[in-house]
C-alpha positions as CSV (number, residue, x, y, z in Angstrom):
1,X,8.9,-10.9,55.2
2,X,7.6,-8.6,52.4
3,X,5.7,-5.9,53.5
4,X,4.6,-4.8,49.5
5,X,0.8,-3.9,49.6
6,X,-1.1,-6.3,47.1
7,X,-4.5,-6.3,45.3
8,X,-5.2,-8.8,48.2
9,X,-4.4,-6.6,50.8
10,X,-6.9,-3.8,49.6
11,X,-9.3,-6.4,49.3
12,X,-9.6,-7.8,52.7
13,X,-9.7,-4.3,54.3
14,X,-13.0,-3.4,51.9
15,X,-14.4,-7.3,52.1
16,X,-14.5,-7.1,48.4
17,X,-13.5,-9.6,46.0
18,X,-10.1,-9.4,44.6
19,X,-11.5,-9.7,41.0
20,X,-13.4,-6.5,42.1
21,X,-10.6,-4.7,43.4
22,X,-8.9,-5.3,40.0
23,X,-11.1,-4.2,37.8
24,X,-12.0,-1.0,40.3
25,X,-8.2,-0.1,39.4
26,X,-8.5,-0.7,35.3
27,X,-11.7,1.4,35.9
28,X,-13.6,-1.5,34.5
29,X,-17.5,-0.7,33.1
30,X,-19.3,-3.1,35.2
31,X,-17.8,-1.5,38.5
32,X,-19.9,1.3,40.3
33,X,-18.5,4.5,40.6
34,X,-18.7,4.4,44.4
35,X,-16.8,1.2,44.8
36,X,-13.9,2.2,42.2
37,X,-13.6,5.8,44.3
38,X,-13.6,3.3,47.3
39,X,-10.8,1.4,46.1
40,X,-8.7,3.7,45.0
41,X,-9.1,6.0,48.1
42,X,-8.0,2.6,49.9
43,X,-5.2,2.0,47.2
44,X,-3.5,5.6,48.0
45,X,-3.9,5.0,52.0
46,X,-2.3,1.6,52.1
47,X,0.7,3.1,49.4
48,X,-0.1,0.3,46.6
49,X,1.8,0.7,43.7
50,X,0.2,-1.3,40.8
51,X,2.7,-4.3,39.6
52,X,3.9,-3.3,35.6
53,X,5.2,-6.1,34.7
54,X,1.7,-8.4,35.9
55,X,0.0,-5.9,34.5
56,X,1.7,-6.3,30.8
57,X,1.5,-9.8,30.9
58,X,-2.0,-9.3,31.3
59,X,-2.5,-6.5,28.6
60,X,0.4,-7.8,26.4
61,X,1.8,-4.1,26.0
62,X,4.4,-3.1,28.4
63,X,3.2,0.4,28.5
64,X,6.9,1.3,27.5
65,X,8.2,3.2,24.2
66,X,11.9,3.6,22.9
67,X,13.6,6.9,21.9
68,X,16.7,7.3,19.8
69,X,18.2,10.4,19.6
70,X,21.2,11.3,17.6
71,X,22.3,14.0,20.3
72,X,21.5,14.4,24.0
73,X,24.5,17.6,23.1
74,X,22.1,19.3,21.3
75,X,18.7,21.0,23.2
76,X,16.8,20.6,19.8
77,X,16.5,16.6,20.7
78,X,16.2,17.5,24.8
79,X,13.3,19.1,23.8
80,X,11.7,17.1,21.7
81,X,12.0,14.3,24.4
82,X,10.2,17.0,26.9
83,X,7.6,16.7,24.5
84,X,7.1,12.7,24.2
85,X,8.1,12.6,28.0
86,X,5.0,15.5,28.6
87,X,2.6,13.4,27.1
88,X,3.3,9.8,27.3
89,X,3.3,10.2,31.0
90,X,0.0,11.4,30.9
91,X,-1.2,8.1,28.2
92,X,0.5,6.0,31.3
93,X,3.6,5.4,28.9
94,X,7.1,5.4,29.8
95,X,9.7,5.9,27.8
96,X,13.8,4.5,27.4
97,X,15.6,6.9,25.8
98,X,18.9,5.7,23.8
99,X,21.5,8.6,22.1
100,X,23.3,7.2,19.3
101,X,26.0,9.8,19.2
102,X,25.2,10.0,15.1
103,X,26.8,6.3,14.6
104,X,24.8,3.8,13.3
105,X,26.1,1.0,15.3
106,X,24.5,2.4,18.6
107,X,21.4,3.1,16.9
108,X,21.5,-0.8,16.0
109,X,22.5,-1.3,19.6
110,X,19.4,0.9,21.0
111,X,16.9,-1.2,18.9
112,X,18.5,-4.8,20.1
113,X,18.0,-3.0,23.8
114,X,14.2,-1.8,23.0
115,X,13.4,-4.9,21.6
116,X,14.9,-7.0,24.3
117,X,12.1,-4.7,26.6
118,X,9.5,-5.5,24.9
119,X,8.7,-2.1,24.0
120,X,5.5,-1.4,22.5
121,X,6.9,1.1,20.3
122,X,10.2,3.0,18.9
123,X,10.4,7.0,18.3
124,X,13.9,7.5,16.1
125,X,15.5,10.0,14.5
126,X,18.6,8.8,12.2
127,X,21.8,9.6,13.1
128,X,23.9,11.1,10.8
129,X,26.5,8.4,9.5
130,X,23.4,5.5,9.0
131,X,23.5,5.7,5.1
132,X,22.4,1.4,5.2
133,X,18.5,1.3,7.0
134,X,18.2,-2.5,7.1
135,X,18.1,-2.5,10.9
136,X,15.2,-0.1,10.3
137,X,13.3,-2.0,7.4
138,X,13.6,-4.9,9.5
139,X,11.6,-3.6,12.2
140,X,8.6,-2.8,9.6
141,X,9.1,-6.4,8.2
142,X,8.4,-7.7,12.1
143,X,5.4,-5.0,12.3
144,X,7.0,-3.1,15.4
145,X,5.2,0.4,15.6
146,X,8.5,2.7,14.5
147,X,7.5,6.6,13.6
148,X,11.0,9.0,12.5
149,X,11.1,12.6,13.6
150,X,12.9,15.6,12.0
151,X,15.3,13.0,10.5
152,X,13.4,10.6,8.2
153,X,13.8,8.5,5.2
154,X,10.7,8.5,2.8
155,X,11.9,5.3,0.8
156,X,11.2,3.4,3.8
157,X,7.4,4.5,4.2
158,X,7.5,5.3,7.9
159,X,5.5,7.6,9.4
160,X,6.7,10.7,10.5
161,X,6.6,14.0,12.1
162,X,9.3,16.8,10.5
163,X,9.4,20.1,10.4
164,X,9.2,22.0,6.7
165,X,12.6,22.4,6.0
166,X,12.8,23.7,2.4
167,X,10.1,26.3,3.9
168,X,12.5,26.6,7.0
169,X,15.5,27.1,4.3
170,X,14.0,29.6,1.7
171,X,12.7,31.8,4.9
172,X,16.1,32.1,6.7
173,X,18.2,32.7,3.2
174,X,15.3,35.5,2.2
175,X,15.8,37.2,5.7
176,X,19.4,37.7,5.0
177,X,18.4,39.1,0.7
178,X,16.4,41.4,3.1
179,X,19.2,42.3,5.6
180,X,21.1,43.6,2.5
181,X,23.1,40.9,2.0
182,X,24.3,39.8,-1.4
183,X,26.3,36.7,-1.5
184,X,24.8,34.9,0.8
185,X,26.8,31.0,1.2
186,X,25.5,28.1,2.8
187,X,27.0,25.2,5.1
188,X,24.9,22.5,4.7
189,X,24.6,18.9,6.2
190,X,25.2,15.5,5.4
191,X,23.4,14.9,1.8
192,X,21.9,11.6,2.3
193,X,19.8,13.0,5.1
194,X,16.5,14.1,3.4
195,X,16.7,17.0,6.2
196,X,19.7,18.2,4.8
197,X,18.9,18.1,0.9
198,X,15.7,20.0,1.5
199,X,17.1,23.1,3.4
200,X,19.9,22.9,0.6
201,X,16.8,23.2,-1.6
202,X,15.2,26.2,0.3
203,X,18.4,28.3,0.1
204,X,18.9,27.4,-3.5
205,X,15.0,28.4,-4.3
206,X,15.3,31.4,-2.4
207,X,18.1,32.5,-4.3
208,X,16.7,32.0,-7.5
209,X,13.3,34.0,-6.2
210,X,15.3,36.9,-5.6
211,X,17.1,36.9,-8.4
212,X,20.8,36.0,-6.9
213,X,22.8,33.7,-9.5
214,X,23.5,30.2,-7.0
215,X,27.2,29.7,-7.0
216,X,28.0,25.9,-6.3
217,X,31.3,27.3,-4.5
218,X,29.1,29.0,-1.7
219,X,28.1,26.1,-0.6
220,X,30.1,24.0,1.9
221,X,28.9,20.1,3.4
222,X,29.5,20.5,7.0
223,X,29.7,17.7,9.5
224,X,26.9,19.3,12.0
225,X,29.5,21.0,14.6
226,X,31.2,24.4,15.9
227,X,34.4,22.8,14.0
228,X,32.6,21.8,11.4
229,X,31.2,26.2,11.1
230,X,35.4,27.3,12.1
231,X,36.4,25.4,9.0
232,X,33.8,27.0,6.3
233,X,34.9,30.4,7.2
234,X,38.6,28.9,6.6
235,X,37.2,27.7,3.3
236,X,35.1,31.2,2.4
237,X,37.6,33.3,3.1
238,X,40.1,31.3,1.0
239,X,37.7,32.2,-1.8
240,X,39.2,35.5,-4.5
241,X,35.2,36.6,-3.9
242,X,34.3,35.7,-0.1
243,X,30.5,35.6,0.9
244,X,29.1,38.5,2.7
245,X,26.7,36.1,4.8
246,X,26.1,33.0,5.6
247,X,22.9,30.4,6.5
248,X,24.1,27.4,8.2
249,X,22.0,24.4,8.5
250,X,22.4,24.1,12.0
251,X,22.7,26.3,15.0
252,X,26.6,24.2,16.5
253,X,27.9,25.2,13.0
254,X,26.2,28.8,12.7
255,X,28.4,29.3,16.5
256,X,31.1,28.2,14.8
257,X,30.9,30.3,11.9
258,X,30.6,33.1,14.2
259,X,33.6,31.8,16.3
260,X,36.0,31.8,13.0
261,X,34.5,35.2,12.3
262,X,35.7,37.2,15.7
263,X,38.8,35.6,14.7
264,X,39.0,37.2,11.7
265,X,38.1,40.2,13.4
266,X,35.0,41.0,11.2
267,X,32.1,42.7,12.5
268,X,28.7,40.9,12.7
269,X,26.2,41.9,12.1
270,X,27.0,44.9,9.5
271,X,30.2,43.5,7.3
272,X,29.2,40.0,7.8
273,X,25.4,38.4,8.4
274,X,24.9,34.6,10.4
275,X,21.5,32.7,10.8
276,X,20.8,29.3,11.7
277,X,18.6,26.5,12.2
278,X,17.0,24.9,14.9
279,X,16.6,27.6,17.8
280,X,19.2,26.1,20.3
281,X,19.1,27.4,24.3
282,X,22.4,29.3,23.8
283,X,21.2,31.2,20.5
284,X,19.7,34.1,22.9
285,X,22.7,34.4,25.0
286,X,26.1,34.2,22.8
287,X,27.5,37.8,21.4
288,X,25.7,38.5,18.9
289,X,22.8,36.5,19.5
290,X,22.0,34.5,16.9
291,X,19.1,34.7,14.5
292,X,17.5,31.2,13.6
293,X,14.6,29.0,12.6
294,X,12.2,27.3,15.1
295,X,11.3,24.0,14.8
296,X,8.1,23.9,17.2
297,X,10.1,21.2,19.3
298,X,7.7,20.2,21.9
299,X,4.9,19.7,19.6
300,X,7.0,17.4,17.5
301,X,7.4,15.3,20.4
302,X,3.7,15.2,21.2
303,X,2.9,14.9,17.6
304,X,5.3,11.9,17.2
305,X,4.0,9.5,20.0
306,X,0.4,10.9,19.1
307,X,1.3,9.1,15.7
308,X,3.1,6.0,17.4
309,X,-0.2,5.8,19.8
310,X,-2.2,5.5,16.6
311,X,0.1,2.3,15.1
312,X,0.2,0.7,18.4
313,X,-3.6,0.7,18.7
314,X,-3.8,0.0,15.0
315,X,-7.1,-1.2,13.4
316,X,-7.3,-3.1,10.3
317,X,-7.2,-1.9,7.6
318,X,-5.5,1.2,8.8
319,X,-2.4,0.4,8.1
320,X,-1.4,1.0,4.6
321,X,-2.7,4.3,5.6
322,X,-0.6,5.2,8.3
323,X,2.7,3.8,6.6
324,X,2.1,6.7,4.5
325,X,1.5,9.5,7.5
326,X,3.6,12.9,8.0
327,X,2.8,15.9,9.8
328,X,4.5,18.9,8.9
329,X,5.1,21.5,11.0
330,X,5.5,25.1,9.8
331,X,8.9,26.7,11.1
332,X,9.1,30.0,13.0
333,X,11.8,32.7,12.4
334,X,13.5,34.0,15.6
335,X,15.4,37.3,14.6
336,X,18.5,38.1,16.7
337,X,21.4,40.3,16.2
338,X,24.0,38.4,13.8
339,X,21.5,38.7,10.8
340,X,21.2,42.8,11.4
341,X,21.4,45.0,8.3
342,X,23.9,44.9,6.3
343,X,26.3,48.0,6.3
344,X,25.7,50.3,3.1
345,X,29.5,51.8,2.9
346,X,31.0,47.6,3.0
């Protein structure tokens, strides 16, 4: 015999309705303050734990939302999901959170699996090798609420939450001008990734505002990893007139580029410069640390299911205008030691 407390149970020890005892828990208008504090005073005492799934069938939301993340790897996305996590608990939300490990197969795989759910809504941010978003247009097509963050794709007219990368970009490649450094290269990311082409567009712009001639061989498209970072020093050093710094789009890349460096026995800071992107947990305690850009993490997350929230509860009319949404947040430059003056004698 089942021993699970139920709505009836709480009834019977008040003499209350069970209708009454049901909307006590929603906190329903028509029910007195006194008998909802009643109720749920008897609710906690007797252990009852509110059935989810009667309770969507009722509401028709499942109180549920899906997360893809291209990366659980990288502390950028676990934070992010702290945010979402942070405040969807406290909106009564849960959340199913799905890497993709940067293939778009997965990510088509972690939309079949939301769907199948019935979530009430889908956070994503695009993996890196999903160059075809069908899979994604068809989920606007069926009206499923679906809001990108930091990776997006403004063809599509999504809402979004991102952080301002060119800004991001042109800050991080002007620290470095300010360092001293003079030939400053770049290793950038995939190109199809708006991301990607925007800090590729900060660095360029910064260049040009300081007066430095852009030189299409300082720049090298990475793949997003501490290989990717080994394999660009490889490639600027093979160059008859090596760069003297470097911004990498990403903070795995940036630790690769100052792996390949100690290899190569150069001193950083001082001969050599190295800032990044994104703020990872290990930026403060590799040697040198490593100077990079912010990306207010958390408050993306809270931002992006704010947004999500908003399309879920949508009102008519609204929704030409929030197809059209982005919040941009403004990035924040941590200074560390590998983008330290450049030496004066080198």
């Amino acid at each position: 015999m089942s021993n699970k407390i139920t709505i009836h149970d709480i009834a019977r020890e008040l003499n209350l309705t069970t209708a009454t005892v049901s909307r006590a828990l929603n906190d329903h208008p028509r029910i007195s303050t006194e008998t909802k504090k009643l109720v749920q005073e008897k609710a906690q005492q007797l252990k009852y734990r509110r059935n989810r799934l009667a309770s969507s069938l009722r509401s028709g939301k499942s109180h549920t939302i899906g997360v893809i993340i291209p990366s659980a790897q990288m502390n950028f996305f676990g934070s992010v999901v702290h945010g979402i996590e942070n405040i969807a608990s406290k909106n009564g939300y849960s959340i199913i959170l799905y890497q993709s490990e940067e293939t778009t197969s997965i990510e088509k795989k972690a939309i079949e699996t939301f769907l199948s759910a019935r979530v009430d809504g889908i956070l994503a941010s695009i993996a890196k090798e999903t160059i075809d978003f069908a899979h994604y247009v068809e989920l606007k097509k069926r009206k499923i609420p679906l809001v990108f963050f930091d990776r997006t794709n403004d063809d599509l007219e999504i809402p979004a939450v991102v952080i301002n990368d060119y800004k991001g970009a042109f800050m991080a490649t002007e620290h470095l001008l300010a360092r001293g450094y003079k030939k400053i290269a770049h290793v950038a990311g995939p190109q199809h990734l708006k991301i990607f082409q925007e800090r590729l567009n900060g660095y360029k712009d910064a260049l040009k505002a300081n007066n430095v001639e852009f030189e299409k061989q300082f720049v090298y498209i990475g793949d997003l990893s501490i290989e990717s970072g080994k394999k660009a020093i490889d490639y600027f050093f093979g160059l008859d007139n090596p760069p003297d710094a470097v911004f990498a789009v990403e903070d795995f890349s940036a630790l690769g580029l100052i792996k390949g460096l100690k290899d190569r026995k150069v001193k950083i800071p001082g001969d050599f410069g190295v800032i990044g992107f994104a703020n990872e947990s290990f930026d403060e305690h590799i040697t040198p640390s490593l100077s990079s850009i912010d990306q207010q993490t958390v408050q993306m997350g809270k931002d992006a299911f704010l947004l999500l929230m908003e399309l879920i509860n949508i009102t008519n009319g609204k929704q030409d205008t929030l197809a059209k949404e982005k919040i941009v947040l403004e990035p924040i430059l941590y200074c560390r030691e590998s983008s330290g003056g450049k030496n004066k004698t080198s």
